[in-house]
N, C-alpha and C positions, 0 to 999 in steps of 0.2 A: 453149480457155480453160484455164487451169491448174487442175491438179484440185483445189490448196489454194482457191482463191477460190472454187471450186463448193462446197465442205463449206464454207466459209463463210456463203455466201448462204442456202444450203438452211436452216443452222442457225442464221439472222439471222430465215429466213421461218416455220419453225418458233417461236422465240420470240416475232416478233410476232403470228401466229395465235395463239398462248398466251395471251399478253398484253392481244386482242383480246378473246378466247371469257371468260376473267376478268374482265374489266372490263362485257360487257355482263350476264355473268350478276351480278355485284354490285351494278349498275344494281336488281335486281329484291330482291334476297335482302335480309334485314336487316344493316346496318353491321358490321365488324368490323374487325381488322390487314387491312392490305395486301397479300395471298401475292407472292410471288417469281414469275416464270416457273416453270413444270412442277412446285416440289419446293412449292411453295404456301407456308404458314407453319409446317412443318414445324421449322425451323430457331427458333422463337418457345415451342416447347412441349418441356417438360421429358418426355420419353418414361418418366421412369421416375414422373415426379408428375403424371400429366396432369390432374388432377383440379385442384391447385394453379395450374394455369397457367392453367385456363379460369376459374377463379375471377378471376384479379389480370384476364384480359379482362375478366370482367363489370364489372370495377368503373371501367373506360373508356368499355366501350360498352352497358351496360345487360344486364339480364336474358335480353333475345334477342340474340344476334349470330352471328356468320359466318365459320367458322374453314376454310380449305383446308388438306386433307391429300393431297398433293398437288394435282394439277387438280380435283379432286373436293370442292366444296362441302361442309361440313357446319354446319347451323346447332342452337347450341346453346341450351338452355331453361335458365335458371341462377334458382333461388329458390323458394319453393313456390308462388308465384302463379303461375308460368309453368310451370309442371310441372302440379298440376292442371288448370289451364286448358287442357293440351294433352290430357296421360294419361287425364282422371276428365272433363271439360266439352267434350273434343272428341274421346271414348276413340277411335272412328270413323274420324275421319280420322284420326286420329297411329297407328292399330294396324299398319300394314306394319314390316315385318323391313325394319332397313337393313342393307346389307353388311360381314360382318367377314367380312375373308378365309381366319382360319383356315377356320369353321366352312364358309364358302363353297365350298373348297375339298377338306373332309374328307367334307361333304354335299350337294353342290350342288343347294339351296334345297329341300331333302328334309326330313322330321322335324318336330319342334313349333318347335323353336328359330327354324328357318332358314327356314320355307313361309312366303307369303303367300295373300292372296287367298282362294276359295274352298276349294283345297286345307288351308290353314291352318283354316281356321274346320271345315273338317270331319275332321280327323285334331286338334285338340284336343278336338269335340266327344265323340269315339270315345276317347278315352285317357280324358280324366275319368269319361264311362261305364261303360270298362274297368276303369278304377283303383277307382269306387265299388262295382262287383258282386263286385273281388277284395277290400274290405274299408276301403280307404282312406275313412275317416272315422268309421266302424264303432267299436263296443267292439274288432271280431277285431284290426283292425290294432294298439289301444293294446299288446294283449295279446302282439302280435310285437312291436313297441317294448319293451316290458316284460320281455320273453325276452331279447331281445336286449343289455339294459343289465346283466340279469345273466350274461350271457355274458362281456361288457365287461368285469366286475367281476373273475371269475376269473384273465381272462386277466392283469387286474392286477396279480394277488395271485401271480401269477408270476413277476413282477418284485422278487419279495421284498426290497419297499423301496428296491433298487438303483434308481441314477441312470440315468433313461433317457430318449429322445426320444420322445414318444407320438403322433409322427406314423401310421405305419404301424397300429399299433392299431385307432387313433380312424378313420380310413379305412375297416376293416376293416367296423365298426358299422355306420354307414349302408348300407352298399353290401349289408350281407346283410340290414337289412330290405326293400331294392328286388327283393333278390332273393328274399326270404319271399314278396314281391309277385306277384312278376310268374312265379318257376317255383313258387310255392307251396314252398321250401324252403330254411333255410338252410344255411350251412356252415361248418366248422370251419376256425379262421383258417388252419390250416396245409394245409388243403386242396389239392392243384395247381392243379384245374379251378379253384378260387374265385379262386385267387392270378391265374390265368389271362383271369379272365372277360373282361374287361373289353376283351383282345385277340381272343376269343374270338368275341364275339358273335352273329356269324353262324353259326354250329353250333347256335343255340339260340333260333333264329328262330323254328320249328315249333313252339315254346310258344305261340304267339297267330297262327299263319299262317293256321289254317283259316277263318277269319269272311274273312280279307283276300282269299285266294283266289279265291273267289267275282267276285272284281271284276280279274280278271289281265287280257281285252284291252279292256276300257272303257280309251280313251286321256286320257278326260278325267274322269276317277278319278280322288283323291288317294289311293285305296286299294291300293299296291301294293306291293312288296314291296320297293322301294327305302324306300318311306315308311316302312314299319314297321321295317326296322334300323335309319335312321336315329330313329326315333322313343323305341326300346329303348334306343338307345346315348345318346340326349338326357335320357332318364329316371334311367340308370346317372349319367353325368355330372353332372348338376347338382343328382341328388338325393343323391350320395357325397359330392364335392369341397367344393361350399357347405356342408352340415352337419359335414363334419369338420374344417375350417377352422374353422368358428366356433367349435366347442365345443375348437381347441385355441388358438385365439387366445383364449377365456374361459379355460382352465385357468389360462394364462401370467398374465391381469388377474387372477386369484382370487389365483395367486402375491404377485403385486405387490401388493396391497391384501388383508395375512391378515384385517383388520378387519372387511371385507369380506363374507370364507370364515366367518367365525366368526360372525358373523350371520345366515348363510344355514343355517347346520352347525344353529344351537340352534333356528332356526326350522323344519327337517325334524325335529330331536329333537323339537320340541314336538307336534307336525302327525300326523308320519309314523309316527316311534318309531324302534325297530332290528326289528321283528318282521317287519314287511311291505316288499313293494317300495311308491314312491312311484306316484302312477296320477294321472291330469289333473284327475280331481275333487279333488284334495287344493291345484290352484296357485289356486283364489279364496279358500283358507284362507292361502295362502303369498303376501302381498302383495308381500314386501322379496324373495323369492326370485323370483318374478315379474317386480319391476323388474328386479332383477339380469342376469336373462336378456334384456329389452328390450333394458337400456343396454348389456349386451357386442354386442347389435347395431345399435345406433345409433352407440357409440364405434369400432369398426373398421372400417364405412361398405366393406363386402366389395364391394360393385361401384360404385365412387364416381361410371361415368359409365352405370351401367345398363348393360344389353343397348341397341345402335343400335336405336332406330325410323324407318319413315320412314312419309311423308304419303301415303295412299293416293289420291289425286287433287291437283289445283290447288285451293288456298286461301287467303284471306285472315284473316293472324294478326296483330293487334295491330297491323293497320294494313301489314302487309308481304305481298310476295307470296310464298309458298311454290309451285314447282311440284312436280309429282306427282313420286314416288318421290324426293325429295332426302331424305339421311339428317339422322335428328335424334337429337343426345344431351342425355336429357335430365340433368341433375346430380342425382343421388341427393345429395352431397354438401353441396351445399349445402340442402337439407331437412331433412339428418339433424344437420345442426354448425349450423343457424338461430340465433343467438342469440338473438333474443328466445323464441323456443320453449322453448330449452334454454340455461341461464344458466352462462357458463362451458363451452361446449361441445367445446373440446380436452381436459377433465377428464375422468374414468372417475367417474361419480358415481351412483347408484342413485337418488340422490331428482329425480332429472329425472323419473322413472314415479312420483311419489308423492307424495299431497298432505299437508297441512298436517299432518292426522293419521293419517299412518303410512296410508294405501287408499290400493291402485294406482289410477295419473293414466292415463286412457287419452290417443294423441295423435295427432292428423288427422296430423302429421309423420313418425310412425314410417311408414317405409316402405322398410325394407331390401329386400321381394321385389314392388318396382315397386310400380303400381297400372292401373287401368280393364284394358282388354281384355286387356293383353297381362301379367297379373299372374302369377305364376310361379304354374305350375300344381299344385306341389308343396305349396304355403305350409303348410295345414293340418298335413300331415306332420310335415317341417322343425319349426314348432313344436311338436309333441309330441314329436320327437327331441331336441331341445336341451335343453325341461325337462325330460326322463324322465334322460336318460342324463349332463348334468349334476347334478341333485339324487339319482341313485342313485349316484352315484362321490363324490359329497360326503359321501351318507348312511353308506358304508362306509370313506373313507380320511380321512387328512388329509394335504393338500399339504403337501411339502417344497423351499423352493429349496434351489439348492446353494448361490448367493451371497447376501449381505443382500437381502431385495426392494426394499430402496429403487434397489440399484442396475441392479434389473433395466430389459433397455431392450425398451417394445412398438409402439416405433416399427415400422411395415412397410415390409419388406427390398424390396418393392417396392410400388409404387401406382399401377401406370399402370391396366389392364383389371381387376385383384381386387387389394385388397391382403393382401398372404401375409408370415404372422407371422413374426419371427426366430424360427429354430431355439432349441430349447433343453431341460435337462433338469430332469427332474423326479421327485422319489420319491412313490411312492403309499404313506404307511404306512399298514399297516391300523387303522379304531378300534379 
């Protein structure tokens, strides 16, 4: 037989085995687009907006549906009824890790981020443990936040005024209270080994190895030594990257709206003074500064599809079949841009956190760092970082753009897995 008609058939039988396997698993799953053979609906989603594309699905096929990227199902939770209901009402089932192939790849199913199962339940209950004996929730820790925002400060005041990117800086901050944490010490931005760390990691394993050792040939241990690098490097990652993203995507909105800054400026003059650093007991005196910090993280919607979860057994949701491990995303996005929650929610607006008379609005919707089991394990922190080391760079400078702020733009440069703020410069003058 001619070897062209053979690569035909083969790849004829191939598509409709594709074609087959698709169809009957949609049979079960909840409704959605139609995927193609092998590349699924891949071709249907804006890779750089994926957030927006599962949106304009929801509003076809409702709040649950069914999106293939490639042959691989994933079904999506879109609205805050379908997000609690999964996250906070069925934390249980919905807690398994779905697959993202970086991290899959960098960790394979190693760490807090990327475990399931038992492993998972017991290397986060060991990290929280960890993190609360080393200080995490403590006065000690504010006290490294606190250090470390006047570190921030200096390094600022070295920029004398000049225009500059505060990417690399603002990086700098978080990453040395994780590591106040976790080696008990920080370090000077120009350090090597600090500069280094982060490739580093495994030279600096022996900081927390000895408790893990203990447990080396238990094969049904999540206690090993793969777990714990990968566990150190999940704590570096996503307690650096998400904190310093946010507080420079806040700089750039402070820019854009001075009305804004200068509200937040007289309300730490009032509060705080010039004498003292800012400290957490000071943000239920600071209502508007408070919003201000919510709504930069409600407005920039930093992980618009979450971290994937998937379903740790077969279940029935809202009437569909789910089977065990199918990944699910759920839409931070649309929780956080709700509009009835939040009136005008593509606005940068503070009194979304704030009611009638000027006292912060708390909101079952805030929930930039997830919710139920799998709620980022950092949160506490994170929020002491963004108000300490926001309201102390407030409390000592005043933002400068270089061009009008009207015409600054804070659209994000990208939004498909986090969205990351356009580049830009900024002068720190001093008060």
């Amino acid at each position: 037989m001619d070897p062209f008609v053979v690569l035909v058939l083969c790849l004829s039988c191939l598509l409709l085995l594709s074609l087959w396997r698709q169809s009957s698993a949609r049979g079960k799953l909840p409704p959605g687009p139609t995927p193609l053979p092998i590349i699924g609906n891949i071709l249907q989603v804006d890779v750089k907006d994926i957030s927006k594309s599962l949106s304009n699905f929801s509003k076809v096929y409702g709040p649950v549906f069914t999106v293939y990227f490639g042959q691989k199902p994933v079904v999506v939770l879109h609205g805050y009824e379908a997000v609690k209901e999964a996250l906070i009402d069925m934390g249980e089932e919905f807690s398994g890790r779905g697959i993202l192939a970086v991290a899959e790849r960098a960790n394979k199913g190693h760490g807090i981020v990327s475990s399931n199962g038992k492993t998972w339940k017991d290397i986060r209950r060991f990290s929280l443990m960890t993190l609360r004996n080393f200080g995490m929730g403590k006065r000690s820790i504010e006290d490294r936040v606190q250090e470390e925002a006047r570190c921030l400060v200096e390094e600022l005041r070295k920029t004398k005024s000049s225009p500059c990117d505060p990417t690399f800086i603002l990086s700098c901050a978080p990453c040395n209270v994780i590591c106040s944490i976790i080696f008990q010490n920080r370090f000077d931005y120009k350090d090597q080994n600090f500069l280094n760390l982060l490739e580093r990691l495994n030279e600096n394993v022996r900081i927390l190895s000895s408790t893990w050792l203990q447990e080396k040939h238990n094969q049904h241990s999540g206690f090993t030594i793969e777990n714990l690098v990968c566990s150190v490097s999940d704590l570096f990652g996503a307690g650096t990257e998400t904190t310093s993203t946010t507080v420079r995507y806040g700089l750039l909105l402070l820019l854009k709206y001075p009305e804004v800054t200068a509200k937040v400026q007289e309300e730490i003059g009032r509060v705080v003074g010039r004498h003292r650093s800012p400290c957490m007991q000071d943000r239920s005196r600071m209502p508007y500064t408070d919003a201000v910090v919510h709504e930069i993280q409600r407005y920039i919607n930093l992980l618009p599809t979450n971290l994937p979860h998937a379903v740790t057994c077969d279940i029935k949701f809202r009437n569909y079949y789910i089977p065990k491990g199918t990944t699910i995303f759920t839409s931070l996005s649309s929780v956080l841009h709700d509009e009835k929650e939040f009136p005008n929610p593509k606005v940068f607006d503070p009194g979304h956190f704030l009611d009638e008379s000027g006292n912060f609005k708390k909101s079952d919707y805030f929930m930039p760092f997830s919710a139920g089991k799998r709620i980022c394990l950092g949160e506490s922190l994170a929020r002491m970082e963004l108000f300490l080391f926001l309201t102390t760079i407030l409390q000592n400078f005043n933002l400068k753009s270089l061009v009008d702020p009207k015409d600054l733009d804070t659209t994000p440069v990208a939004n498909g897995f986090a969205s990351v703020p356009p580049s830009y410069q900024i002068c720190f003058n001093p008060v």
